[in-house]
C-alpha positions in Angstrom: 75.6 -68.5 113.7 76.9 -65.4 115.2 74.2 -63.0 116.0 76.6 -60.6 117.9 76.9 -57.1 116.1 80.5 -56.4 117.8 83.3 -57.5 115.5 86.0 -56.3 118.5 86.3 -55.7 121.9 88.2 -51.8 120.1 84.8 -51.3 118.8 82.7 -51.8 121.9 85.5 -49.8 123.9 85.4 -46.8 121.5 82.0 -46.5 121.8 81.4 -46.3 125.9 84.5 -43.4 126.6 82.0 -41.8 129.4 80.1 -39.0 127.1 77.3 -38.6 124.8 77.8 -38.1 121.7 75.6 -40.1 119.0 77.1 -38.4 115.8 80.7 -39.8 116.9 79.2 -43.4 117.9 79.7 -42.5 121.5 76.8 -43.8 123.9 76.0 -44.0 127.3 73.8 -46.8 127.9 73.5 -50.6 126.2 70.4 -52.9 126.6 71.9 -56.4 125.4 70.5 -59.7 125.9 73.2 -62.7 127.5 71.7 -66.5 128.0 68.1 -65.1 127.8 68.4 -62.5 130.3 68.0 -59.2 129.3 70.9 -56.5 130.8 72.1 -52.7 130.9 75.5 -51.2 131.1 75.0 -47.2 131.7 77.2 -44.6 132.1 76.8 -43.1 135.7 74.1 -43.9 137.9 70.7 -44.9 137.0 68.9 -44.4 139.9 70.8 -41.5 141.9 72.0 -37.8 141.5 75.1 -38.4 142.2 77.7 -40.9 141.0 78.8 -43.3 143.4 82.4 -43.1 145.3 83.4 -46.9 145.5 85.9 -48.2 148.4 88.7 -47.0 146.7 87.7 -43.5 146.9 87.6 -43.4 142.9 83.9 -42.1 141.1 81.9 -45.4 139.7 81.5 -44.4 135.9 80.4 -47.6 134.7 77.2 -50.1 136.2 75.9 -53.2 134.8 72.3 -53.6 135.6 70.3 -57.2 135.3 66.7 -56.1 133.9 63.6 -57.6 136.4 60.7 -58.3 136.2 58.4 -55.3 134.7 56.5 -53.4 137.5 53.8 -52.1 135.0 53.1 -53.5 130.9 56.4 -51.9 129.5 58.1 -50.5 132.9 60.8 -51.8 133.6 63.4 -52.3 137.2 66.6 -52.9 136.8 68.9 -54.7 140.2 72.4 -53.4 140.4 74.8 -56.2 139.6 78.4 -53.8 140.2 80.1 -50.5 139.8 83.1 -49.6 137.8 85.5 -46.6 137.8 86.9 -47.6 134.4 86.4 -49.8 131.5 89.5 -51.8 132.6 88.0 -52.8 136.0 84.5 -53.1 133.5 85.7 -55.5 131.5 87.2 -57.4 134.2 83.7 -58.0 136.5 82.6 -61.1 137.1 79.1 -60.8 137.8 77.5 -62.0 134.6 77.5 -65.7 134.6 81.1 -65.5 136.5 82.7 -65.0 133.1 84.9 -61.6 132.5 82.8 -59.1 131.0 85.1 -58.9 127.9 83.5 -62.2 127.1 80.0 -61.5 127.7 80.0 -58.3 125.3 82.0 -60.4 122.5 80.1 -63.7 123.1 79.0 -64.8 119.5 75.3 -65.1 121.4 74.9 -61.5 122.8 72.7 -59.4 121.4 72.4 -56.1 121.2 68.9 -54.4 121.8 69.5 -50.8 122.0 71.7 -48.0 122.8 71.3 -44.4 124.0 
């Protein structure tokens, strides 16, 4: 049983374009659950003012974020797992159970927990 909520890759893409705007279905973070660990994609940094330059001198407007361990009742961390510039190099990452990104977010098992 599919418990997924995305019917298409389109559908996720359209809805991460790098801006905030609920009323158009465009978001900037994603809490979803893969293989019983809990995850985040956000738009721009979580934890910094500033966005990240990566190696290739391009801004990081993407980061996928593994959720740890809760520092309070209800706090949580979250580690850095990469950086993007795009949603191409996005769905291309590897860092999620070495499987393309493309196939986490459209794995009939992810679940999706909340967007904001």
């Amino acid at each position: 049983m599919r418990i997924n909520e995305y019917k298409s890759l389109e559908e996720f893409t359209s809805e991460y374009v790098g801006v905030w705007g609920p009323s158009d279905q465009h978001w900037l973070g994603l809490d979803f659950s893969y293989r019983g660990t809990e995850y985040r994609l956000h738009t721009g940094t979580m934890y910094s003012k500033t966005n990240t330059i990566l190696p290739d001198g391009r801004k990081a407007l993407f980061g996928l974020y593994k959720r740890i361990e809760p520092i309070e009742p209800a706090i949580y961390k979250y580690e850095l797992l990469g950086e993007y510039a795009d949603m191409h190099d996005l769905l291309e990452s590897r860092v999620i159970g070495d499987r393309p990104f493309s196939e986490v977010i459209m794995d009939d098992y992810t679940e999706l927990l909340g967007q904001d």
